[in-house]
C-alpha positions in Angstrom: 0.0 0.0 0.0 1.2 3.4 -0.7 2.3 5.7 2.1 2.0 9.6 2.6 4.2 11.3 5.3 3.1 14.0 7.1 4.3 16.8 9.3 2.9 18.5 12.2 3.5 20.4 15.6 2.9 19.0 18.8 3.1 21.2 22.1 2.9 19.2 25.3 2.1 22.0 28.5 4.6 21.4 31.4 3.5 19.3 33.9 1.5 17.2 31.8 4.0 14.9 30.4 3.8 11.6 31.0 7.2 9.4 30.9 7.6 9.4 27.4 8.4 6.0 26.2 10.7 6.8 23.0 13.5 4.5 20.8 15.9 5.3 18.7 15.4 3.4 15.3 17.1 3.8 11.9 15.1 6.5 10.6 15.8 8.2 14.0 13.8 9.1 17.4 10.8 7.5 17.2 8.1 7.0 20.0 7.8 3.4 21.4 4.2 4.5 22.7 1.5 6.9 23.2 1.6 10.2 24.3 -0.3 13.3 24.2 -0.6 14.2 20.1 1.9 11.2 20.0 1.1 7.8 18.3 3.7 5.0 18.4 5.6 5.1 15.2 5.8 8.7 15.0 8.9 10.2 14.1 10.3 13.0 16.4 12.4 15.6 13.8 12.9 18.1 16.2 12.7 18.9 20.4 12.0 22.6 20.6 13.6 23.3 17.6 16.2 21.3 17.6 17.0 19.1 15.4 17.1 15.6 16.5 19.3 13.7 13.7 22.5 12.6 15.6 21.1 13.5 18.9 21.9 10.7 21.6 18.7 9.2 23.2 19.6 10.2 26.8 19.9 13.7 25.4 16.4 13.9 23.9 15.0 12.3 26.8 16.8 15.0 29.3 15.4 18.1 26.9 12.0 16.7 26.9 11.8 15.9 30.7 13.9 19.1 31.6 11.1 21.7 29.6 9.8 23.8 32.3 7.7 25.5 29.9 6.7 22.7 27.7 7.8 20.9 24.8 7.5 21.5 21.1 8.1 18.8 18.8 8.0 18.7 15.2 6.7 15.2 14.2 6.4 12.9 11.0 3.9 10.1 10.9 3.0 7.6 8.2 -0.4 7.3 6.8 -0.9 3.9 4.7 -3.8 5.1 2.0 -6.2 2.9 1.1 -7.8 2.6 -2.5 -11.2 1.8 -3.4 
């Protein structure tokens, strides 16, 4: 089945982050499981602007659970499209 990638913003308010269960897989940080905005799969691009190619995973994990204002991340998730 064909896939279509796309891009969006998810902002996830201080305080209401659970322990973010992420992994980091060859096309990069992924999530492992759900999250608010979050679906597992999801690829995260970038942690408050930052890019997260090359990024170790105990460093993305410290910036997301270190935001005292929130976190901003810049996902891509792939949608399998279905033809009738």
């Amino acid at each position: 089945k064909p896939k279509l990638t796309i891009q969006r913003a998810v902002r996830i308010p201080a305080g209401s982050r659970p322990e973010m269960k992420l992994s980091m897989e060859r096309l990069g940080l992924t999530a492992a499981g759900e999250a608010p905005g979050l679906l597992p799969g999801d690829r995260i691009v970038s942690i408050n602007g930052k890019p997260t190619r090359y990024m170790p995973l105990g460093d993305a994990r410290g910036m997301i659970q270190s935001a005292k204002e929130g976190v901003e991340l810049l996902i891509h998730r792939d949608l399998r499209v279905a033809r009738e």
